[in-house]
NUMIMI-979981 format. One record per residue (C-alpha): residue in three letters; z, x, y. Coordinates in steps of 0.05 Angstrom, whole numbers, plus 5000, padded with zeros to 4 digits. Layout:
PT resn   zz   xx   yy
PT  ALA    Z    X    Y
...
# end
This chain:
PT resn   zz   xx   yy
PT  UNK 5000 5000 5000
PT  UNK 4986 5017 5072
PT  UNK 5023 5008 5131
PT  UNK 4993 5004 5197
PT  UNK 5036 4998 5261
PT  UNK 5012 4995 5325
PT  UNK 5053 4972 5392
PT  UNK 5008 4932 5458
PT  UNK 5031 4920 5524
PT  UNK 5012 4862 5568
PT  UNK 5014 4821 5634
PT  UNK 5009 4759 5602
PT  UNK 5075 4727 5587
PT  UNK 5098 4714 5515
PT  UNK 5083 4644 5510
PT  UNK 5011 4663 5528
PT  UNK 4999 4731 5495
PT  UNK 5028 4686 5425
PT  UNK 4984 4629 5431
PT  UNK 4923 4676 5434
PT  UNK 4944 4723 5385
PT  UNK 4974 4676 5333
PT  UNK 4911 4634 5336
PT  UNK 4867 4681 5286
PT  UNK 4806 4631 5305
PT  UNK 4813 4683 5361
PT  UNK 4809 4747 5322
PT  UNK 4740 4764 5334
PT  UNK 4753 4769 5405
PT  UNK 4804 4829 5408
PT  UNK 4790 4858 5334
PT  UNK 4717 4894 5330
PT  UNK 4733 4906 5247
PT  UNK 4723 4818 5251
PT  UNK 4654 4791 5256
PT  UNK 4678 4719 5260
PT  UNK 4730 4673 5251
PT  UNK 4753 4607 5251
PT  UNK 4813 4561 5233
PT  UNK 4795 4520 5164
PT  UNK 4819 4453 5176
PT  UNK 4857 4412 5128
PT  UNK 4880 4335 5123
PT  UNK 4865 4287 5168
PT  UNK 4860 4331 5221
PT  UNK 4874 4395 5259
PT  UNK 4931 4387 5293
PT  UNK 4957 4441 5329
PT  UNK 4969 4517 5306
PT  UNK 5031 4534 5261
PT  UNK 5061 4533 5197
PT  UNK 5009 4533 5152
PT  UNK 4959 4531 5191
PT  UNK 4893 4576 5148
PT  UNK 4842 4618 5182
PT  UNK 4773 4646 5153
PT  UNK 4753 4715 5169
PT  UNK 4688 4752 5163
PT  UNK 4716 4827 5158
PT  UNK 4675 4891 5169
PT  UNK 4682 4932 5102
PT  UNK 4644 4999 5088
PT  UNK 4577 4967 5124
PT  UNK 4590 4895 5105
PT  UNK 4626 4833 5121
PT  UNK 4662 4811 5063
PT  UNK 4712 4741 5068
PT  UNK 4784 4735 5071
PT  UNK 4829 4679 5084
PT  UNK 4895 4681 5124
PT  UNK 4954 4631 5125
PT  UNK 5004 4624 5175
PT  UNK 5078 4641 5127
PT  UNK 5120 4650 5182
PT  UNK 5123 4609 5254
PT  UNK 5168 4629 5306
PT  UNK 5138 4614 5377
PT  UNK 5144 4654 5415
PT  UNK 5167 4707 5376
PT  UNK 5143 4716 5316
PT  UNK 5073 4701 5271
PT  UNK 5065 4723 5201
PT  UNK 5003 4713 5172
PT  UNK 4981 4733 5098
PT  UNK 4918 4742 5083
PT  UNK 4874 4758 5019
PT  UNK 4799 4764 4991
PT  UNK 4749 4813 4964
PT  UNK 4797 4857 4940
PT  UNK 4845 4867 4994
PT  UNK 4916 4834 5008
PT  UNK 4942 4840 5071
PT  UNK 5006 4816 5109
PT  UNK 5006 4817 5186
PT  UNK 5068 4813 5215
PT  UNK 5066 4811 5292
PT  UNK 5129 4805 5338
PT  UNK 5131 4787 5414
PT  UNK 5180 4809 5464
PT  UNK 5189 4797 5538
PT  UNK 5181 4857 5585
PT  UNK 5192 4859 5660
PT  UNK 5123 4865 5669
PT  UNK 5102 4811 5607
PT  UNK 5102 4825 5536
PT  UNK 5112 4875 5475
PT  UNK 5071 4864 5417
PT  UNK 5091 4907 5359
PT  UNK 5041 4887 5303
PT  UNK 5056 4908 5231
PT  UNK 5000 4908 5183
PT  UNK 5010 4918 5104
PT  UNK 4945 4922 5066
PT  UNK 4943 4932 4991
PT  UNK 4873 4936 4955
PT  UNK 4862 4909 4898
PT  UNK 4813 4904 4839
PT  UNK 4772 4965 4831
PT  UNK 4778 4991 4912
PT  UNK 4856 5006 4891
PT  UNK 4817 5066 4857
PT  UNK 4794 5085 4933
PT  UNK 4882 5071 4960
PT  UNK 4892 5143 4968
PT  UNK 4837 5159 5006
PT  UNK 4836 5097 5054
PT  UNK 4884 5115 5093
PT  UNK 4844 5144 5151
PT  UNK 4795 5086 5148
PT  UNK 4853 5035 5162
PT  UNK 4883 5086 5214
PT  UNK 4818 5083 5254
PT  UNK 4813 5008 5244
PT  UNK 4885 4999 5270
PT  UNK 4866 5031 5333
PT  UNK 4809 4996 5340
PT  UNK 4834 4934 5334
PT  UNK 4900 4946 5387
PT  UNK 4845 4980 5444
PT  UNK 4806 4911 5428
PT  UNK 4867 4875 5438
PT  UNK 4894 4905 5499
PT  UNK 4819 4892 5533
PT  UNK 4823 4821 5512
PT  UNK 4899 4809 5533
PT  UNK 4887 4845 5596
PT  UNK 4821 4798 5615
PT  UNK 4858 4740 5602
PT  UNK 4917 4758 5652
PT  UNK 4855 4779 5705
PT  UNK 4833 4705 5692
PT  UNK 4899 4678 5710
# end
């Protein structure tokens, strides 16, 4: 297993920087390693974001975008969003926490990925890959957080 952690600053207030971030719909605007995404409705209707709520994610693998699906496990507005997610032989927890600053917000996002299948073969040598991705994913993040509090 891997263990990414990376730590964002923002403007935005808590309330704000969670709704954004805890929606995964919105991945593909702050992470460039997502070529789409969108919430997978269930029942009657959507409702709003939370508990439960599942997200579909198109993620950029060694050249191709291979599916995995995410589910909201823990709800704590606006605090805390876990979100576990699994497909094409990867598991992956994301566990992202939100703290007021002065100035806005902490985000200090926790990422566990375990592959599985016949990539575990590749573990060892992934962890660069997922480094890079990690980064990638916070600079996208901080852009995306930092247009929306421009926007304000």
């Amino acid at each position: 297993m891997t263990t990414l952690r990376e730590q964002i600053d923002t403007s935005l207030p808590p309330g704000e920087a969670f709704a954004f971030i805890a929606d995964f719909s919105n991945a593909a605007q702050w992470d460039p390693g997502v070529a789409s995404s969108e919430r997978i409705e269930t029942g009657s209707g959507a409702g709003p974001v939370g508990m439960g709520s599942r997200f579909r994610l198109g993620v950029r693998m060694g050249g191709r975008v291979t599916p995995m699906e995410y589910t909201i496990s823990t709800w704590d507005p606006p605090h805390r969003v876990v979100l576990a997610g699994a497909g094409s032989g990867v598991e992956a927890v994301d566990d992202i926490r939100f703290q007021p600053t002065p100035s806005g917000t902490r985000i200090d996002y926790v990422a566990d990925i375990r592959l599985t299948g016949l990539l575990r073969l590749v573990s060892p040598f992934a962890g660069a890959a997922f480094a890079t991705i990690a980064r990638n994913a916070r600079q996208g993040m901080e852009r995306a957080l930092d247009q929306r509090a421009a926007a304000r």
